[in-house]
C-alpha positions as CSV (number, residue, x, y, z in Angstrom):
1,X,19.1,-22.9,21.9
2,X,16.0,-23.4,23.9
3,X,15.6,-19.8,24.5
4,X,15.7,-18.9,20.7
5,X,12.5,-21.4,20.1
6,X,10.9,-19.5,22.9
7,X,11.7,-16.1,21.1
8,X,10.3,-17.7,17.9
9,X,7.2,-19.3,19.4
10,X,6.7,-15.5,21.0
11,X,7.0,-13.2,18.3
12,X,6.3,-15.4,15.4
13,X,2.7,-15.1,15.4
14,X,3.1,-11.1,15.5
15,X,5.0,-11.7,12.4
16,X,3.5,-13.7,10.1
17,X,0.3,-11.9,10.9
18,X,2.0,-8.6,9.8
19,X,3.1,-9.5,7.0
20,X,0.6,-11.2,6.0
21,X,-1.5,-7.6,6.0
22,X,1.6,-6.2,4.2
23,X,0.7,-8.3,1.5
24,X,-2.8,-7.5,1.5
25,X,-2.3,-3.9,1.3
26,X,0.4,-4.0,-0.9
27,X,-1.8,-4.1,-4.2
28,X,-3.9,-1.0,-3.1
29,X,-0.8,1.1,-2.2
30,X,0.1,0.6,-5.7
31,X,-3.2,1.3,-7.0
32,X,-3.3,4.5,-4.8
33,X,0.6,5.5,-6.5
34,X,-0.8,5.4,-9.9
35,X,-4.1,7.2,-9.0
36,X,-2.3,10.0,-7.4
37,X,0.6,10.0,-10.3
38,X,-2.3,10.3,-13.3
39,X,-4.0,13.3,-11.0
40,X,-2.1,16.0,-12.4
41,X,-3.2,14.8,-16.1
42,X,-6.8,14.5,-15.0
43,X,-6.6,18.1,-13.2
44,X,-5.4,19.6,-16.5
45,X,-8.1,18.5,-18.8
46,X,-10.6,18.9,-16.5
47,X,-9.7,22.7,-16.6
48,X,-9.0,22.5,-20.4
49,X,-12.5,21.6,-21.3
50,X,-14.2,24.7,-18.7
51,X,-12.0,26.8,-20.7
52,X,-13.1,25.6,-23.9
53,X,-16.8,24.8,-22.9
């Protein structure tokens, strides 16, 4: 048992920091997704209105 709450005292830090940034980062890997997703939309009208313009 005692070696367990030294493995926990050890590598718990490591953890909670990680995820902790996981969090964080989480948000803007979602805003990134839809960015990249509504890029091919974008793209096409952008080439749309040369054509016409």
């Amino acid at each position: 048992m005692e070696s367990w709450m030294s493995l926990i005292s050890d590598v718990g830090f490591p953890i909670v920091v990680t995820l902790y940034l996981l969090h964080r980062i989480e948000g803007k890997l979602d805003t990134l997704n839809d960015t990249i997703l509504q890029l091919p939309d974008h793209l096409n009208s952008r080439s749309s209105d040369q054509i016409k313009g």
